[in-house]
C-alpha positions in Angstrom: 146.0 184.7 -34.0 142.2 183.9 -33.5 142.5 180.7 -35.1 145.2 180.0 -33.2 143.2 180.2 -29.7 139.8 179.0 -31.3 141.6 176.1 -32.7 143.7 175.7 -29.2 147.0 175.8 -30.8 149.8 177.7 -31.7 149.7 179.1 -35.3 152.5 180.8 -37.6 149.6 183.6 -38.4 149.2 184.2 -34.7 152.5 183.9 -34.2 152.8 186.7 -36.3 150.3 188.8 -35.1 151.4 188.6 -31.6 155.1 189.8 -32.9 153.3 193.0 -34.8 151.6 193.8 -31.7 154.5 194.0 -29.7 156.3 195.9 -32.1 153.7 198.7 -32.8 153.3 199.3 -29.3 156.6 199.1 -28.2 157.6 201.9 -30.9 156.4 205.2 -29.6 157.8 203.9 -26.1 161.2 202.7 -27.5 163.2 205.9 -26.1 161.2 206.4 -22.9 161.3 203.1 -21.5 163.8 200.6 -19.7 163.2 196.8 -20.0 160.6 196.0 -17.2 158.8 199.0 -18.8 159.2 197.4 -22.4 158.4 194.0 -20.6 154.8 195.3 -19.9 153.8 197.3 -23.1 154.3 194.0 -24.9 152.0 191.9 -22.7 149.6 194.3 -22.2 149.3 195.3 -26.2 148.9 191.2 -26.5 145.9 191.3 -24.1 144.4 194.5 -25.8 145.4 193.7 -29.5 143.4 190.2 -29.0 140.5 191.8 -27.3 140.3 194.1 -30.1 140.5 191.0 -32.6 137.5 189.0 -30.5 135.4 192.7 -30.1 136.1 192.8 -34.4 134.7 189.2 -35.0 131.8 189.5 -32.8 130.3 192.5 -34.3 130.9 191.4 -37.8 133.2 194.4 -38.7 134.9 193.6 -41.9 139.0 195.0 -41.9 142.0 194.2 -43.6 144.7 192.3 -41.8 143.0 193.3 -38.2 145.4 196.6 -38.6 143.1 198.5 -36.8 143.3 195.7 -33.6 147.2 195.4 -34.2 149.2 198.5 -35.6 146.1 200.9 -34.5 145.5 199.9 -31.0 148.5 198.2 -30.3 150.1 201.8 -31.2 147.3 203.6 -29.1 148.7 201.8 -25.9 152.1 202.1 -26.5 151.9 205.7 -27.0 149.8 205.6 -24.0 152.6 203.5 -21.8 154.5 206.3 -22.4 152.8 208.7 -20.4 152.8 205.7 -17.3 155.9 204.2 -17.5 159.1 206.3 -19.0 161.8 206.6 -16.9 164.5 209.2 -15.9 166.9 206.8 -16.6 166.5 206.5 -20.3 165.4 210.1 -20.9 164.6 213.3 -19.5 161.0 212.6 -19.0 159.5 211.0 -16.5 156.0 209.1 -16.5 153.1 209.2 -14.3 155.1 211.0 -11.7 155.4 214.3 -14.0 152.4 214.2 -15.7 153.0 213.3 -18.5 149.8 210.8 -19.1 147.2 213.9 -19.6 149.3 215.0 -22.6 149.8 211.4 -23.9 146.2 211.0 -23.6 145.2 214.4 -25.7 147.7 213.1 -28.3 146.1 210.1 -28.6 142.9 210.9 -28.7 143.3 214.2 -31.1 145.3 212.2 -33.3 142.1 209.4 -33.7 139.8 211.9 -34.2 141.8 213.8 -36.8 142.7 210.3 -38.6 139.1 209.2 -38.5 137.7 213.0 -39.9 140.3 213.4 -42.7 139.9 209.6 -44.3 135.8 210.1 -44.2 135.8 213.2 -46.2 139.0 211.4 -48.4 136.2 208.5 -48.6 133.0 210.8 -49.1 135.7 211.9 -52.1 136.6 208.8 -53.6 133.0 207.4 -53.7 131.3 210.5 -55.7 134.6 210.4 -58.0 134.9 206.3 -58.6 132.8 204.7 -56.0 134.3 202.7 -53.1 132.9 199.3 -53.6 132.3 196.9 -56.9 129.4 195.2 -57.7 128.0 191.7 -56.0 129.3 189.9 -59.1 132.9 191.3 -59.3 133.0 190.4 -55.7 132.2 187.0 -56.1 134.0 186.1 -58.6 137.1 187.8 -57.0 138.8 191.6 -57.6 142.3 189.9 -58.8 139.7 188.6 -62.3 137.0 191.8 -62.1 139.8 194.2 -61.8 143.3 192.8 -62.7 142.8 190.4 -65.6 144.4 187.9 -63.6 144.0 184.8 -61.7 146.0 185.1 -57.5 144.5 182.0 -56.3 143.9 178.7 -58.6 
């Protein structure tokens, strides 16, 4: 997707990226929302998922498959959207009017917090046990030869 914009033109990857923004923040929402309400998850995640991407390159921060600036805060806002825009009309609970934001907002946040204490001390774990990271050599010359015996890319 940053390719895409950098490069000024559309791209299958961005593409792509765009689609599994949409659909991680339109899935916590799915029952709560009508189609105007669906309308602006997916426009908004798209604005916040690309931010996310652009904050990510700038400061250098190294992640797999931008899941954190897809699934993770693509899935933050649509858990969020909840808690402004469900409807009566699809299910019992209603949005801002009701609110429901302040205990959308707790979730969210309690969940982060949880997620980001349990895989530190899972990490903190692993790297006394085995080590998280491989040498400067393995790197280079690639995990799929260091670590599988095999060749991914020719």
């Amino acid at each position: 997707m940053i390719l895409s914009w950098i490069k000024g033109k559309p791209g299958s990857l961005g593409i792509a990226s765009g689609v599994i923004a949409g659909l991680a923040a339109i899935t916590p929402a799915a029952g709560y929302v009508d189609v105007r309400g669906a309308i602006v998850i997916g426009i908004v995640a798209g604005i916040i998922c690309y931010t996310a991407m652009m904050f990510r390159i700038r400061r250098g921060i190294d992640e797999s498959l931008d899941a954190w600036a897809i699934h993770g805060i693509g899935g933050m806002w649509g858990s969020i959207a909840v808690g402004l825009l469900a409807t009566k009309s699809v299910n019992e609970y209603a949005g801002l009017i009701y609110g429901n934001l302040k205990s959308r907002l707790i979730a969210v946040f309690s969940t982060v917090a949880y997620a980001f204490l349990v895989t530190l001390i899972l990490a903190k774990v692993v790297d006394i046990l085995i080590g998280l990271r491989v040498g400067e050599e393995e790197e280079y010359v690639g995990l799929d030869i260091s670590q599988h015996g095999e060749v991914a890319y020719a």
